[in-house]
N, C-alpha and C positions, 0 to 999 in steps of 0.2 A: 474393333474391340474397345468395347473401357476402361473407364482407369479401378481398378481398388483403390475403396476407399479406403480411410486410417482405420476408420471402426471396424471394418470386417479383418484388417490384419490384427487390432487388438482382440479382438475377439476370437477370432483362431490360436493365436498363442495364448491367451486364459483356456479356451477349449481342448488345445494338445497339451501343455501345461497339468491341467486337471486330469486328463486321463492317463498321463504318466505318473502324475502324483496318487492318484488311485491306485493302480495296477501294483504301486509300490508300495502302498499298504498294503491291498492283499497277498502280496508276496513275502513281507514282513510278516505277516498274521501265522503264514503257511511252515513259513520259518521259524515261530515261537513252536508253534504245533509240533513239529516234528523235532525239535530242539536239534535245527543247523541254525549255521551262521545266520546272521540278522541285517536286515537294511539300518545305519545307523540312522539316530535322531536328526545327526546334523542334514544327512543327506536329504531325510524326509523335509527337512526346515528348508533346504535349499530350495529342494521343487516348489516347493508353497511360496516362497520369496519369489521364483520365478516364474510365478501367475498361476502355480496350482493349488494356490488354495482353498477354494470351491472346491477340487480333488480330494484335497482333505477333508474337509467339512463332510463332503457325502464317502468316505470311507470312516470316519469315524461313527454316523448313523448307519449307514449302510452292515459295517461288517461289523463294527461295537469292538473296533479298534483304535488303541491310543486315546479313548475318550473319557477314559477313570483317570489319568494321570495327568495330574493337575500342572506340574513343571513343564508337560508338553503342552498343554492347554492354553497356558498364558503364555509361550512362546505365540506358537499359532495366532493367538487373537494379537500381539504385538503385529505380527509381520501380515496380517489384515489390516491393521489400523495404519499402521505403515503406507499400504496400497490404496484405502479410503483418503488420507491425508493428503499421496500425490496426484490422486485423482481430482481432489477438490482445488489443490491448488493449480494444476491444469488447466482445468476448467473454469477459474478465474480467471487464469493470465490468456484465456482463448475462450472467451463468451459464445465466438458463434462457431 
């Protein structure tokens, strides 16, 4: 057997990351609808900090939620820029 490599475990935690982050908007969405309780912001900031926010990204196109609300919008794109940032400097401090 082989080894995994780093990129496929990076890649799997952005890809369950994202689909929990997903699923949590539309369950948030489902929740406006019916006016029950709500997933809050922060939690949704959580999952997206913790590699779902591609999840985000396509529940906001996808369902045309959280995507008018601009105080959640620049969070999101903060804790994106966040993730680009640590990636580049990764990927400095580890060329090959």
């Amino acid at each position: 057997m082989g080894t995994v490599s780093p990129a496929s475990v990076v890649l799997s935690i952005y890809a369950g990351s994202s689909l929990v982050t997903f699923c949590a908007f539309a369950w948030d969405k489902s929740c406006a609808a019916r006016g029950s309780a709500r997933v809050s912001e922060s939690t949704l900031h959580l999952f997206e900090l913790l590699g779902g926010w591609p999840g985000a990204l396509a529940g906001q196109a996808v369902l045309r939620h959280k995507s008018a609300k601009l105080s959640y919008r620049f969070v999101l794109w903060m804790i994106i820029a966040l993730h680009a940032v640590g990636w580049i400097a990764y990927l400095r401090l580890h060329p090959n």
